[in-house]
C-alpha positions as CSV (number, residue, x, y, z in Angstrom):
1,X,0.0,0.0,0.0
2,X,1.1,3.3,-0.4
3,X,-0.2,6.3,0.9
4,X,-0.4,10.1,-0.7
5,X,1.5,12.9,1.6
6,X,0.3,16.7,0.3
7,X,2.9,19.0,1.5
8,X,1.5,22.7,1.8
9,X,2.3,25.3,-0.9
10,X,5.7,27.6,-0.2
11,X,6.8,30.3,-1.4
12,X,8.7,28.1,-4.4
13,X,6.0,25.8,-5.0
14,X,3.4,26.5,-7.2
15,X,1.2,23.3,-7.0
16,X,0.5,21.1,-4.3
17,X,2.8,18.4,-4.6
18,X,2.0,14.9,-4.0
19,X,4.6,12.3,-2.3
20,X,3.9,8.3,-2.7
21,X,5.6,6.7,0.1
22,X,6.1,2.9,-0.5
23,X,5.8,0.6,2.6
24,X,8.5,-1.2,4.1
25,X,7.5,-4.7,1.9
26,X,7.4,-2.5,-1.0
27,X,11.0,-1.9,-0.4
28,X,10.4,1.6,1.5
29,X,11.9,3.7,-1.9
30,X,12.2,6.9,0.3
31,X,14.4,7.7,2.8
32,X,12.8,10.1,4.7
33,X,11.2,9.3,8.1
34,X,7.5,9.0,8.9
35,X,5.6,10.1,12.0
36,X,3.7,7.5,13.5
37,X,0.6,9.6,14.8
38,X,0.8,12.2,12.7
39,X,1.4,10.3,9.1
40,X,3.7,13.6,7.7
41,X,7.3,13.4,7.0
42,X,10.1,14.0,8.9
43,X,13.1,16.2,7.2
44,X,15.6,13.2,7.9
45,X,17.1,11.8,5.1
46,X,16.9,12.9,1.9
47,X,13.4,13.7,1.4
48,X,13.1,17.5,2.2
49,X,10.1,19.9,1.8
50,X,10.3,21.9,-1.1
51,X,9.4,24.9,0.9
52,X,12.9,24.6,3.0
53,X,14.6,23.8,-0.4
54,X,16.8,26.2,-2.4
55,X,14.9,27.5,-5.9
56,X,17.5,25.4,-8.1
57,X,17.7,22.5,-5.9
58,X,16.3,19.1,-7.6
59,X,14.8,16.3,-5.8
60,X,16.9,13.3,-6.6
61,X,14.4,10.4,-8.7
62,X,13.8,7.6,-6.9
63,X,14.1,4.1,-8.4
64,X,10.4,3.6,-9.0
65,X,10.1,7.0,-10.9
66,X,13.4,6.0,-13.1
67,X,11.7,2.6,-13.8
68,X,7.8,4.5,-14.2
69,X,9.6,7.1,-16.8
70,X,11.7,4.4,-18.6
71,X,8.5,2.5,-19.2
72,X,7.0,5.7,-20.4
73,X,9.9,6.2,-22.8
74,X,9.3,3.3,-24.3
75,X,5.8,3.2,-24.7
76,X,6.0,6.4,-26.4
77,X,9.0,4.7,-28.8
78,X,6.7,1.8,-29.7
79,X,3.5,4.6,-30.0
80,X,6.0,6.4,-33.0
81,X,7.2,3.3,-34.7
82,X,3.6,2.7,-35.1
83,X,2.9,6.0,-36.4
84,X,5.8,5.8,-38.9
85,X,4.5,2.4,-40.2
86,X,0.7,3.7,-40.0
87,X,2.0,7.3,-42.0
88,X,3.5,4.9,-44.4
89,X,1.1,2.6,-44.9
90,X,-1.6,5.6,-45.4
91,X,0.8,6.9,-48.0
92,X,0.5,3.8,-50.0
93,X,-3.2,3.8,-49.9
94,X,-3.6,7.1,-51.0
95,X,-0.7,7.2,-53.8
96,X,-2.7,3.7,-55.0
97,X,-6.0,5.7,-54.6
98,X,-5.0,8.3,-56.6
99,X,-3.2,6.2,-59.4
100,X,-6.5,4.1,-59.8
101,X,-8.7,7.8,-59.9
102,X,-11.0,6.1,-56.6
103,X,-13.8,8.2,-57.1
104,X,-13.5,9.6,-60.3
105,X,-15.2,9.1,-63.3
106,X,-12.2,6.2,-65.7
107,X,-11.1,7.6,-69.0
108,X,-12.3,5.0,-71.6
109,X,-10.5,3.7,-74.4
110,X,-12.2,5.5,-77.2
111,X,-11.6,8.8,-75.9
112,X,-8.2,7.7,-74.8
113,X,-7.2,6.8,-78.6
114,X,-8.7,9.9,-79.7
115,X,-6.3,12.1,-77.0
116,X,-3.5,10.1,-78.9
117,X,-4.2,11.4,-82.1
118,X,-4.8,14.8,-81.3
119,X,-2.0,15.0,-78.9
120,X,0.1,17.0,-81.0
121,X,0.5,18.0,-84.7
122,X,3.3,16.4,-84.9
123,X,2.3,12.5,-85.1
124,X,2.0,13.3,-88.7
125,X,5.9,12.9,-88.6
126,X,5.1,9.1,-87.6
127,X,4.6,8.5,-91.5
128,X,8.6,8.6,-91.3
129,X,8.8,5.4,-89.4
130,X,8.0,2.8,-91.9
131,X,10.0,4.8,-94.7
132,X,12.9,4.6,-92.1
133,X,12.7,1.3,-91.6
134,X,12.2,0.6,-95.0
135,X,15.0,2.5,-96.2
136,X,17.6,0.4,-93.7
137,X,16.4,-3.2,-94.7
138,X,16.5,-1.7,-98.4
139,X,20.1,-0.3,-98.1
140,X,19.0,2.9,-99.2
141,X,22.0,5.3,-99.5
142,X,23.1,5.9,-95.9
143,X,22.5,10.0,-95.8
144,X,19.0,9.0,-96.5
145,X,18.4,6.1,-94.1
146,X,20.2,8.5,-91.3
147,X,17.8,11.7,-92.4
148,X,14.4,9.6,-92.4
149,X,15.6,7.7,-89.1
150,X,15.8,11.4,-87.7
151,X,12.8,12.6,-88.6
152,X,11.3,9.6,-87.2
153,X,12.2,10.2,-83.9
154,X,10.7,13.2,-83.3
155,X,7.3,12.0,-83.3
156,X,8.6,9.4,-81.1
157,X,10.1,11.3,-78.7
158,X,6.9,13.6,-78.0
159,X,4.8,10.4,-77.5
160,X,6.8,9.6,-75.0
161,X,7.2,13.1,-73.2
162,X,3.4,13.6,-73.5
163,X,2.6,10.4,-72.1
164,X,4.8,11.3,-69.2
165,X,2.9,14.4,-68.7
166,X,0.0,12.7,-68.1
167,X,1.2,10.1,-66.0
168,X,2.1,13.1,-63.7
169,X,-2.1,13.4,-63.1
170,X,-1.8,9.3,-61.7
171,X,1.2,9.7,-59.8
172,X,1.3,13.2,-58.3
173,X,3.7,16.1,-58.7
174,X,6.8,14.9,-57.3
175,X,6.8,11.0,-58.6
176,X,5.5,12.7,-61.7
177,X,8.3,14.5,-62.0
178,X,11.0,12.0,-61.4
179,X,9.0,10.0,-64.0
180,X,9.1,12.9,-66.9
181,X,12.4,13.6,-66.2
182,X,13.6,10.0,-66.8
183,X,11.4,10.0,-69.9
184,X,12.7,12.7,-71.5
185,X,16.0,11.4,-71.2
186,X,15.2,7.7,-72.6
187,X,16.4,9.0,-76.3
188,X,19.5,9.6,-75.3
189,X,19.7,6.7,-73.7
190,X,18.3,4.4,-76.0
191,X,21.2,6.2,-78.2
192,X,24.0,6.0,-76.0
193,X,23.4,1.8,-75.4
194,X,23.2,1.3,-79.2
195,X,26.3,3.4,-79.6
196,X,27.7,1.5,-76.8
197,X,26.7,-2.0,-78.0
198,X,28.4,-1.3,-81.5
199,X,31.8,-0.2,-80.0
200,X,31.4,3.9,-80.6
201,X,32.7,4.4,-77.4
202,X,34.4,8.2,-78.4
203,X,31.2,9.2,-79.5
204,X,29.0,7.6,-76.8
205,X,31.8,10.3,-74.8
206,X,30.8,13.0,-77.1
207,X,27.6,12.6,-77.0
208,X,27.1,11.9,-73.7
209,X,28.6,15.9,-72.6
210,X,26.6,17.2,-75.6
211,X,23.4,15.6,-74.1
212,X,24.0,17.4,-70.9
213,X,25.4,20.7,-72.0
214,X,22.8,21.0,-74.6
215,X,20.6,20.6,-71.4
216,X,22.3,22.7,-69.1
217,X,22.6,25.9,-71.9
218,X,20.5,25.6,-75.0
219,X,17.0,23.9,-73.7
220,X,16.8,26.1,-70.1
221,X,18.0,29.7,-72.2
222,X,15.7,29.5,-74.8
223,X,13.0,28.4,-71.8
224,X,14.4,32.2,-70.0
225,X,13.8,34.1,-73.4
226,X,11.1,33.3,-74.1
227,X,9.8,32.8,-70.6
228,X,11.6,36.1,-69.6
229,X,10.8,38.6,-72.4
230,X,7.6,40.2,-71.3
231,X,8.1,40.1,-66.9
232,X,11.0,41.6,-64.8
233,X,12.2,38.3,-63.3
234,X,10.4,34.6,-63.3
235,X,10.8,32.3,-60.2
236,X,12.7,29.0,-59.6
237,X,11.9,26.4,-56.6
238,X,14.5,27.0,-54.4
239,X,14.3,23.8,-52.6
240,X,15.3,21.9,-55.8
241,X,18.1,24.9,-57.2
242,X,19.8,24.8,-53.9
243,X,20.0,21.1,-54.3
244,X,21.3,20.9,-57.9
245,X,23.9,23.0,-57.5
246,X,25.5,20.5,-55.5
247,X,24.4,17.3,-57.3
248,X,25.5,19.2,-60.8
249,X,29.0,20.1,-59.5
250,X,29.5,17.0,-57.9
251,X,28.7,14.9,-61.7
252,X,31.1,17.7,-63.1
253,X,34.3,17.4,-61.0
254,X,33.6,13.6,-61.4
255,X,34.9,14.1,-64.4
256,X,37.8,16.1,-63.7
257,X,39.3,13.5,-61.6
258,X,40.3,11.1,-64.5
259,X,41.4,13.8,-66.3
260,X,43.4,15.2,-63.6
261,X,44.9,11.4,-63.2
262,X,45.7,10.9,-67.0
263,X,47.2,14.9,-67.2
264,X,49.7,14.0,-64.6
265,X,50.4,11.1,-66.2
266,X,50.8,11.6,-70.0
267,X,53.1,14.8,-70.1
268,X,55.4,13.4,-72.6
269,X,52.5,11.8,-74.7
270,X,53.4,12.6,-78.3
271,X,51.0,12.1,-80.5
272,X,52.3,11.6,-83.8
273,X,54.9,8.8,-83.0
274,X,54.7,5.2,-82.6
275,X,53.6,3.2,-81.1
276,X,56.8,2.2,-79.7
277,X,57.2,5.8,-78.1
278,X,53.9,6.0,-76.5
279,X,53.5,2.6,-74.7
280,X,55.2,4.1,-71.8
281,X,52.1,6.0,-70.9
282,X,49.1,4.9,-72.8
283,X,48.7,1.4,-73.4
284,X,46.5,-1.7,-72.0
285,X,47.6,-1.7,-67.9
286,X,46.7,2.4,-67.6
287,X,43.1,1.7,-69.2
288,X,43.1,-1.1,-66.9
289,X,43.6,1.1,-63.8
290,X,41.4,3.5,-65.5
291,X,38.5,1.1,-65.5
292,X,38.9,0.3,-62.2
293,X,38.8,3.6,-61.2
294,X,35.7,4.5,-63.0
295,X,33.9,1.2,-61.7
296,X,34.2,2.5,-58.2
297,X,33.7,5.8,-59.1
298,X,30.1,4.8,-60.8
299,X,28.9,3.0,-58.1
300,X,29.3,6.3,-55.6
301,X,27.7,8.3,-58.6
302,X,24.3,5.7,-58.4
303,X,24.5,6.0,-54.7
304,X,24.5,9.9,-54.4
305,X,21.9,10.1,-57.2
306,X,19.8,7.5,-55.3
307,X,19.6,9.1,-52.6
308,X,19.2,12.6,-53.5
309,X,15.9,11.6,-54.9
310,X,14.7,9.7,-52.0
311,X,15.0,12.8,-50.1
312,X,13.1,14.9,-52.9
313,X,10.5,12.3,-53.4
314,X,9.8,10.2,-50.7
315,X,7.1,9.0,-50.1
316,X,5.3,8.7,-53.8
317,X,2.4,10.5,-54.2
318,X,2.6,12.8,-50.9
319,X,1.4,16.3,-51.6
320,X,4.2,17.6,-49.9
321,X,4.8,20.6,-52.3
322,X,2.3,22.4,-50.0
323,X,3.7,22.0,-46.9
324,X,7.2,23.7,-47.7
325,X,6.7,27.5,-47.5
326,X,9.1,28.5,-49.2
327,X,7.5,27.0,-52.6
328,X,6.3,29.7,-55.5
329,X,2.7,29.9,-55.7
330,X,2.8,28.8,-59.3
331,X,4.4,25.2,-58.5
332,X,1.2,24.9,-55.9
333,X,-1.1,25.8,-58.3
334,X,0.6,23.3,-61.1
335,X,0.1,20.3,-58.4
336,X,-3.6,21.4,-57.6
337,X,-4.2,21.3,-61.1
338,X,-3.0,18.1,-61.0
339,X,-5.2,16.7,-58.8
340,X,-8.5,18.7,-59.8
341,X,-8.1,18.4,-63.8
342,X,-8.8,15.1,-65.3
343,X,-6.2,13.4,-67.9
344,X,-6.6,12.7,-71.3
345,X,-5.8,9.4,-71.2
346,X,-6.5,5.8,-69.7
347,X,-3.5,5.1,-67.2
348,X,-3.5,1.4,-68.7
349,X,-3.2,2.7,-72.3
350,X,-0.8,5.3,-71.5
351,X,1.6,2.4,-70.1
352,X,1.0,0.2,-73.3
353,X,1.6,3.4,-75.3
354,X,4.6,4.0,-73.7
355,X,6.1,0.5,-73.8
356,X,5.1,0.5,-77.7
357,X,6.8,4.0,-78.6
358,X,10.4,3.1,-77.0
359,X,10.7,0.0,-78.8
360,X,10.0,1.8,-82.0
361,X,12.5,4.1,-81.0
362,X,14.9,1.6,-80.0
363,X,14.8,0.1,-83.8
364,X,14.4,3.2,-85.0
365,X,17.7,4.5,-83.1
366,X,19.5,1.6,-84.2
367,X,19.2,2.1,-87.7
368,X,20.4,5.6,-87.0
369,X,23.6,4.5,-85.2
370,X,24.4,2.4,-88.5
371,X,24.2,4.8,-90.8
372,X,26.7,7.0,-89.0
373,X,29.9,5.7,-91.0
374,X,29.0,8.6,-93.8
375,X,30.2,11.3,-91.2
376,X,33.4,9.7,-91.4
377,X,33.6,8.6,-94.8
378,X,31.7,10.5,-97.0
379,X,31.2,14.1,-95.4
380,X,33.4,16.5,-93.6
381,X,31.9,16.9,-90.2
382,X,34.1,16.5,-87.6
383,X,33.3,13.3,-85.4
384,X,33.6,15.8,-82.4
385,X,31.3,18.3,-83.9
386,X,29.3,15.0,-85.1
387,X,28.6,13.6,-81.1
388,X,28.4,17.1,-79.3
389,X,26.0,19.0,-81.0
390,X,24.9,16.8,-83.8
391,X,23.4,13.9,-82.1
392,X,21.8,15.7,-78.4
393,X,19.6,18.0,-81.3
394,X,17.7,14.4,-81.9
395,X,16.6,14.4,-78.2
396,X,15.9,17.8,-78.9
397,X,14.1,18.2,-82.4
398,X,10.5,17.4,-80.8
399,X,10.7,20.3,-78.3
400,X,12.8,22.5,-80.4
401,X,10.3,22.2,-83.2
402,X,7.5,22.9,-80.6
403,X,9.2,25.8,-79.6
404,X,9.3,27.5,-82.6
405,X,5.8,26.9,-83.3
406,X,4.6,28.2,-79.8
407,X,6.7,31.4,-80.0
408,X,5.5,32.3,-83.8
409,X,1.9,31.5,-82.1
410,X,2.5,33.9,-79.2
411,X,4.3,36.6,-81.0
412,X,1.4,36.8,-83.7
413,X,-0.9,36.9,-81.0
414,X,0.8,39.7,-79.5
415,X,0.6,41.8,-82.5
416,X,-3.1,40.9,-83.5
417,X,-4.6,40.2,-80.0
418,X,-4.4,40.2,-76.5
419,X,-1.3,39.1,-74.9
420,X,-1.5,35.8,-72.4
421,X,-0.4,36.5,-69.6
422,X,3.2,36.0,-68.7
423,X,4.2,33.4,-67.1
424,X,6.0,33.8,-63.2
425,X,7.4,30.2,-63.1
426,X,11.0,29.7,-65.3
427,X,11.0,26.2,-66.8
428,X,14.0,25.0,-65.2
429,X,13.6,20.7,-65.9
430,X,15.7,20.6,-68.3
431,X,18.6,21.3,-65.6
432,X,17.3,18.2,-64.1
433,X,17.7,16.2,-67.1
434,X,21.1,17.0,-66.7
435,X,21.6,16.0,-63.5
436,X,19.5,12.8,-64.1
437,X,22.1,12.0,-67.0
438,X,25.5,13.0,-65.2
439,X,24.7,11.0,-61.7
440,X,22.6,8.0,-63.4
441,X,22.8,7.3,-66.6
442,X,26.5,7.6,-67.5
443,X,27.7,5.5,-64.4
444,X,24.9,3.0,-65.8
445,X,26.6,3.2,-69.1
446,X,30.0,2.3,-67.1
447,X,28.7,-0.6,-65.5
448,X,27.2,-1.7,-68.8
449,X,30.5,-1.5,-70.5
450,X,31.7,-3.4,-67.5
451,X,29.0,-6.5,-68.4
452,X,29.6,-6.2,-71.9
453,X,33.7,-6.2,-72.1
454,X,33.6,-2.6,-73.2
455,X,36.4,-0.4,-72.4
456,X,34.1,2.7,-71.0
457,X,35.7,4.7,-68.7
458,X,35.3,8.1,-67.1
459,X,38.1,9.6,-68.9
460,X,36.6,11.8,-71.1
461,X,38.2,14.5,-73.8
462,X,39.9,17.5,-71.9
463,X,37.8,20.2,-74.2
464,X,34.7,18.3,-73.4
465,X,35.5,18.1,-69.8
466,X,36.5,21.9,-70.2
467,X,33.3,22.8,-71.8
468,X,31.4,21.0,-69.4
469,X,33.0,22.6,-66.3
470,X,32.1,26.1,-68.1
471,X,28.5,25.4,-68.5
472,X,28.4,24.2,-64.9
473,X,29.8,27.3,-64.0
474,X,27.3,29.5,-65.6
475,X,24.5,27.5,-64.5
476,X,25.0,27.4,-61.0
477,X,25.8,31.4,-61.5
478,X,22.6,32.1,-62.9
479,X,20.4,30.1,-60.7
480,X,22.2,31.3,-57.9
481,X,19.0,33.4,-56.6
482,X,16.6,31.0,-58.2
483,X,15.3,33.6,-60.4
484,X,16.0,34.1,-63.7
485,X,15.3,36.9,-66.9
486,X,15.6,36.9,-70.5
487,X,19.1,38.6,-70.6
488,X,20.5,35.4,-68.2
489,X,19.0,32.8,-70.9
490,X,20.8,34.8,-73.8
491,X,23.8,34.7,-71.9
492,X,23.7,30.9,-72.0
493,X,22.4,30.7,-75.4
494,X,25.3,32.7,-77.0
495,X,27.9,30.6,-74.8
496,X,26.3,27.0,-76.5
497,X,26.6,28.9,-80.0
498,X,30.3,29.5,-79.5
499,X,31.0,26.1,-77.9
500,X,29.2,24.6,-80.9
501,X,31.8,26.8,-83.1
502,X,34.7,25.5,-81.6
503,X,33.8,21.9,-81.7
504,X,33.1,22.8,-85.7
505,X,37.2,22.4,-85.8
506,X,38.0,20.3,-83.0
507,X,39.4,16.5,-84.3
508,X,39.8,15.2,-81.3
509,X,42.4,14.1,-78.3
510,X,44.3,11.5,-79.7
511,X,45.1,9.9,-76.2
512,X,41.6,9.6,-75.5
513,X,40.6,8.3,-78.7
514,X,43.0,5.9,-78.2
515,X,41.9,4.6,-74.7
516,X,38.3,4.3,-76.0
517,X,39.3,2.1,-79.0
518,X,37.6,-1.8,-78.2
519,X,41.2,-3.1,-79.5
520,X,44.1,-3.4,-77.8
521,X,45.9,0.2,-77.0
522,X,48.7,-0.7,-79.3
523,X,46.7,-1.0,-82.0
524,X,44.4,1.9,-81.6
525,X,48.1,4.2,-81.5
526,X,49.2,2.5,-84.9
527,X,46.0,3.4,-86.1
528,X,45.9,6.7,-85.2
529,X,49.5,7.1,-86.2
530,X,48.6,6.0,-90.0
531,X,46.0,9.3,-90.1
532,X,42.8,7.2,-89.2
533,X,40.6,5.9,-86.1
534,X,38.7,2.3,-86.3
535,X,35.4,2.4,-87.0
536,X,32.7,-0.1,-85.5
537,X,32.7,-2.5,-89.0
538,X,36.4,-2.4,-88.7
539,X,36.6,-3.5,-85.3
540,X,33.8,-6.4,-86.1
């Protein structure tokens, strides 16, 4: 039994304070003394009146109240475990409740087909798929089985974008995005595997920096320009800017590592003698150590990008864009619009569309990729030129040709009509796609060439790394305040136009050419001494 001792209010005791006193076969926890007719405490001991004690003096805890307020802490452990797992598991429901449109009126197929259709004029390029394929099985002259493959693309390429978009109404804002994102980049990727499956291991180099500096200047500029011309300033999230500037330099100076390594290394490289002269340096051990290196280095690459999206996005579907204060106004209305505006088409079909569109443009890519010897043979664009700017404008042609059309629209209906109104928000993705393609997809492509016996490693060409450290430079520069204007998208604009004009002239580093060769290093040097590189049919 225990019995309940109220000791009168002091001058530093605000409540009344009561004192459970356990009996002697409870183990008699205090150590203060009791008064046998009176039932009130004695001073002795340890147990004190709080109205004799100093203001910052502390009642030492008993044993029972340490073992009481351990319990306590670990009922209230066990309470938010099961609060994590219950946040979770609502999560789920609603992301799956949202995906399946629960309580919402199910797009049908018929009205799903006709979205497809009308999407965008420019399915009436898909006529150029057949005469592509057509012209590679009939060994057509190559210029033409490399123009019609090109043209057949870009259809292809906004099938898949716009079906992205509208997976964005199923999956919510931020899971929308990462899925746009990774669909706007599958053209390029689709590209870079086929160029990596046939050997082109320089130009899957080229083309991989020309991918992601034609999405770090040329795609966001022209978004500022345009974007920019008729308001003072437009807005970027600055959640996601102050992020990318770290994840972009981080892919960049990935880069200059190797570089750095081979620079301190090859000094005395000299590129027009033999092979002889050079084994020193470049030869089949150093592109050894060099894979190694860029094995490793990948894996970290997949790990930082990994989890940098697991802190944007996670968990799926949570409409967590509101909760951040800091977010523009017009990113919360994009993600109500999401949830209040109905899509255009079925979620089912849009997954079969998508599934059919990049195998089309797998094929289609492929016969692309095989028509590329007349670049080296039969024209006089440098391969450089060729994989920088050349092949990223494919990824490019469907949005560039949209572009156009939408600024002729808007500028006639300027002069004619009433102006729309501008818009606030700077249309910044195309930064991502960058980011997506530096941390993920070209460590992927190491790894590949890892599981295939390809020599791809992280050692790129020192211009290419050299341009690439310059557009980082500039991007992080003009994000800096996450906002942005029409004179900052010219700015990086005009620097793409004059790193397109020096690539016009630029035939190559023969070192790295050399290293990227799928023969031995010795060969690839007598080659290269002789006045030309292997090709992908000479190598099979």
């Amino acid at each position: 039994m225990s019995s309940h001792v109220h000791i009168q209010e002091g001058p530093f005791v605000k409540e009344p304070l009561s004192i459970h006193v356990e009996d002697a076969e409870a183990g008699n926890e205090h150590s203060g003394l009791q008064d046998p007719q009176s039932g009130r405490l004695t001073g002795n001991g340890n147990c004190t009146p709080r109205s004799l004690m100093s203001p910052n003096a502390q009642a030492p805890p008993s044993a029972t109240s340490e073992r009481r307020r351990n319990t306590l802490m670990r009922r209230v452990s066990r309470m938010s475990h099961n609060n994590l797992y219950l946040e979770a598991e609502d999560s789920v429901i609603r992301f799956w409740d949202r995906f399946t449109r629960k309580g919402k009126k199910n797009i049908g197929v018929w009205a799903s087909l006709k979205a497809i259709v009308l999407s965008s004029w420019l399915n009436l390029f898909l006529v150029f798929v057949p005469i592509a394929w057509a012209s590679h099985f009939r060994h057509w002259p190559q210029r033409l089985t490399f123009t019609f493959a090109f043209l057949a693309i870009i259809p292809l390429e906004w099938l898949v974008e716009w079906c992205g978009e509208e997976m964005a109404h199923y999956l919510g804002k931020d899971f929308g995005d990462l899925l746009i994102v990774t669909l706007h980049n599958s053209v390029e990727a689709t590209l870079a595997i086929i160029l990596l499956r046939h050997c082109e291991i320089s130009l899957l180099k080229s083309t991989i920096i020309g991918v992601v500096i034609l999405h770090l200047l040329l795609v966001p500029g022209t978004a500022f320009v345009a974007g920019g011309a008729r308001i003072l300033q437009q807005d970027l999230h600055p959640h996601l800017t102050e992020l990318n500037h770290s994840l972009l330099t981080l892919g960049v100076l990935s880069l200059t590592l190797p570089a750095a390594f081979f620079a301190s290394l090859s000094s005395n490289f000299n590129p027009v003698g033999t092979a002889e002269s050079n084994s020193v340096i470049v030869n089949d051990a150093l592109r050894g150590n060099l894979l190694k290196m860029s094995h490793g280095m990948a894996f970290c690459l997949l790990f930082i990008y990994i989890c940098s999206r697991v802190y944007l996005h996670n968990p799926p579907g949570d409409e967590t864009t509101n909760l951040r204060p800091e977010v523009p106004a017009a990113l919360k209305e994009e993600e109500h619009h999401l949830q209040t505006n109905d899509p255009h088409i079925n979620q089912y079909i849009c997954i079969a569309l998508l599934a059919v569109t990049i195998g089309l443009m797998a094929a289609t890519a492929e016969w692309l990729v095989q028509a590329l010897n007349f670049a080296r043979e039969d024209s006089n664009i440098q391969i450089e030129w060729f994989g920088l700017i050349l092949l990223p404008l494919v990824s490019y042609a469907a949005d560039g040709t949209v572009a156009i059309v939408y600024f002729v629209r808007h500028t006639l209906r300027h002069i004619f009509r009433e102006p729309a109104p501008p818009e606030l928000l700077a249309r910044g993705r195309a930064i991502d796609l960058s980011i997506q393609f530096l941390l993920f997809w070209m460590p992927f492509f190491v790894l590949l060439g890892w599981w295939t016996n390809k020599p791809m490693t992280l050692l790129f060409d020192f211009f290419e790394v050299a341009i690439l450290v310059g557009a980082c430079f500039i991007v992080n520069y003009v994000t800096a305040d996450s906002k942005t204007n029409w004179a900052e998208g010219a700015t990086m604009v005009s620097f793409y136009v004059m790193i397109a004009t020096c690539a016009w002239f630029y035939p190559g580093q023969p070192e790295a050419l050399a290293l990227s060769e799928c023969t031995s290093v010795a060969e690839a040097l007598e080659a290269l001494a002789s006045g030309h590189s292997l090709s992908a049919a000479e190598i099979h």
